[in-house]
Every structure is written in structure tokens, then in C-alpha cells.
C-alpha positions as a printed NumPy array, in Angstrom:
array([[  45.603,  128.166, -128.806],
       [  48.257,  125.879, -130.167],
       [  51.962,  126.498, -130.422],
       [  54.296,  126.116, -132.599],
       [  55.323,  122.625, -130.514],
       [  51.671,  121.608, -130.408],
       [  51.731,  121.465, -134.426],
       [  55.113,  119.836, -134.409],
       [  54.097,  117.071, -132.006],
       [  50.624,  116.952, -134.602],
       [  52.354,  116.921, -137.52 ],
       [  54.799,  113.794, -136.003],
       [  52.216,  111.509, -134.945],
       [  50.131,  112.256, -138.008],
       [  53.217,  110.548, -139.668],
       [  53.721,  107.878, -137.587],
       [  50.39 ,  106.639, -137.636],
       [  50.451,  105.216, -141.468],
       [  53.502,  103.508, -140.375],
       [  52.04 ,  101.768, -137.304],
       [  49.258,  100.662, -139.333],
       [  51.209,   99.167, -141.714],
       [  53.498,   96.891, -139.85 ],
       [  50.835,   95.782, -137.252],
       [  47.788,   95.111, -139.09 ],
       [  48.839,   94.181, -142.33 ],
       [  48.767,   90.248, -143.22 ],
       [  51.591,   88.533, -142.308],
       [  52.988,   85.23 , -142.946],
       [  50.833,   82.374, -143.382],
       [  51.101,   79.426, -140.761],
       [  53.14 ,   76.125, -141.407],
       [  52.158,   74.265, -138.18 ],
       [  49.327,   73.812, -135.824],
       [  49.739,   73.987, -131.798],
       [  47.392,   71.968, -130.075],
       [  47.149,   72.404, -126.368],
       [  44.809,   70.431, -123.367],
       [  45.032,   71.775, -120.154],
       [  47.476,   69.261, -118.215],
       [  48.836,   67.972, -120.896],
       [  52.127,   69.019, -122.732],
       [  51.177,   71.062, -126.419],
       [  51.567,   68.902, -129.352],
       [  52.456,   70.393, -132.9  ],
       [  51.228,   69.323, -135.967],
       [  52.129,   70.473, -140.021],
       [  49.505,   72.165, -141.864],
       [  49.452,   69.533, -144.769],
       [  47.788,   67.487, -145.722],
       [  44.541,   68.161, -145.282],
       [  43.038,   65.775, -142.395],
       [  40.982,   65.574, -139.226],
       [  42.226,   64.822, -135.945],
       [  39.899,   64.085, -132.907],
       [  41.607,   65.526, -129.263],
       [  39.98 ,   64.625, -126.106],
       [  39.616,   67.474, -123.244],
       [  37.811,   67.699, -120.487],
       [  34.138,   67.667, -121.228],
       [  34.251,   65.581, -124.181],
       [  35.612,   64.639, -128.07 ],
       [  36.95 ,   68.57 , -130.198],
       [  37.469,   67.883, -133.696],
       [  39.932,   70.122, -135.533],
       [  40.08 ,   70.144, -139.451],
       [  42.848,   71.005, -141.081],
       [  42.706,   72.252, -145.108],
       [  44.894,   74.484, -147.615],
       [  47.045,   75.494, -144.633],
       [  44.139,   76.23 , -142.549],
       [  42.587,   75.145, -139.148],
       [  38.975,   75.724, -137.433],
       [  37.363,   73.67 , -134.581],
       [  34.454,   71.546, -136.55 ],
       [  32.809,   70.397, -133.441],
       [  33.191,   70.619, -129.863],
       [  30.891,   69.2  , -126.81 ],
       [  30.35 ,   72.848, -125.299],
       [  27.391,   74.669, -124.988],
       [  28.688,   78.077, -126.573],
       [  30.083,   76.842, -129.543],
       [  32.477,   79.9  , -129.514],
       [  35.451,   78.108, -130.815],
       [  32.992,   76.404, -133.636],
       [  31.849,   79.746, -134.692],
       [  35.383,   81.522, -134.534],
       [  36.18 ,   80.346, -137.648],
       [  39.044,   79.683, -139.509],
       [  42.497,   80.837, -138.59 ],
       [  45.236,   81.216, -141.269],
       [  47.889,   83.298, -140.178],
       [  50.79 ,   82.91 , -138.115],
       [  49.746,   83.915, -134.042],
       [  46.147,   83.063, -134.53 ],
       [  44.124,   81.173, -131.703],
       [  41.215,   79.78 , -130.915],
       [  40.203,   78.043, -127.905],
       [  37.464,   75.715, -126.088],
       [  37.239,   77.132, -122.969],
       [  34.638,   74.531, -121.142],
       [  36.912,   71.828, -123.185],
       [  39.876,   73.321, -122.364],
       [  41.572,   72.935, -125.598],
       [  43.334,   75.692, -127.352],
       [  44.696,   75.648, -130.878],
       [  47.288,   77.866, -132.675],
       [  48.801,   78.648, -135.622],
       [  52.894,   78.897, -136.183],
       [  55.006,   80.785, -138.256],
       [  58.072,   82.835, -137.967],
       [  56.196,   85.748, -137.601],
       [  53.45 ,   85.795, -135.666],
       [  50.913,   88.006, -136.6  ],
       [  50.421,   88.976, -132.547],
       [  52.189,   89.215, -129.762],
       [  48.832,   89.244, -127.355],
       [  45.591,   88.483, -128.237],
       [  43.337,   90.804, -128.068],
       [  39.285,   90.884, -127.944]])
């Protein structure tokens, strides 16, 4: 049976959780600059206008990034997977993808980054 306590403690978190939900998973900022890092190398940064392509070189082969409307995705990439291909777009602030086999990484910048961890 619950106590008095029990439906206090309820009754808090049932509260709480709207609140959560709202500042960690709703949009935040978009991005105004793009991080590119290769393993070994020191990260380069990059604005997110104007819309371009640029071609980075890792370790298996050629990535190229695209950049458009404040946006970045990997286009193509030498690796098998294609897991950085297919992940997309990324348009707010804290968003990553990477090219493992390539060993390139790319990120978006803002003031406030939508993470602090990424997260699968």
C-alpha cells in the first residue's frame, strides 16, 4: 500500500517530467559553423554559408561534405557501411556525424548545443 510520502514523491516527479522534456528535447538553436575533424590532425571550422562542397581526405580515402541552408550531411565517403552517408542531415547545434573507417567526424556549432553526449 502506498503512503502518504509515496503519493507525494508521485505527484513530484509527475511534475517534473513535462519540464525535463521540455528543456532537453525540444529544438534548439540552429548551427552557424561546421567542425571538421581527421584523426591526427587538428579540427578545422568552417561557416555554414554559403552553400558549397568541400572534399577532406582521411584515412581510407576522399569524404565529401555538402553544406546547404545552414545544413551539413556527408555526400560520399570510401567506406563500406555508408553509415555517415545514410545519417543524414544535421541542423542543430551539438549534432555529429562521423566516418568511422575514414576517421572523419563532423559537427555542428552553436551556442547551445543541443547535447552534451551523444547518445545511440
Amino acid at each position: 500500500m502506498m503512503t502518504r510520502a509515496d503519493w507525494v514523491l508521485v505527484a513530484i516527479a509527475l511534475c517534473t517530467l513535462p519540464v525535463l522534456y521540455l528543456h532537453f528535447w525540444t529544438p534548439q538553436e540552429p548551427a552557424t559553423e561546421l567542425r571538421v575533424q581527421i584523426a591526427g590532425a587538428a579540427a578545422t571550422t568552417a561557416p555554414l554559408t554559403p552553400d558549397r562542397r568541400m572534399q577532406v581526405t582521411g584515412h581510407m580515402g576522399e569524404s565529401t561534405i555538402e553544406i546547404r541552408a545552414g545544413q551539413a550531411r556527408f555526400l560520399n565517403s570510401p567506406c563500406a557501411g555508408k553509415v555517415c552517408v545514410h545519417s543524414g542531415w544535421l541542423r542543430e547545434a551539438g549534432e555529429l556525424a562521423a566516418c568511422l573507417p575514414n576517421r572523419i567526424s563532423i559537427q555542428l556549432l552553436g551556442s547551445r548545443p543541443r547535447f552534451d553526449a551523444i547518445n545511440f
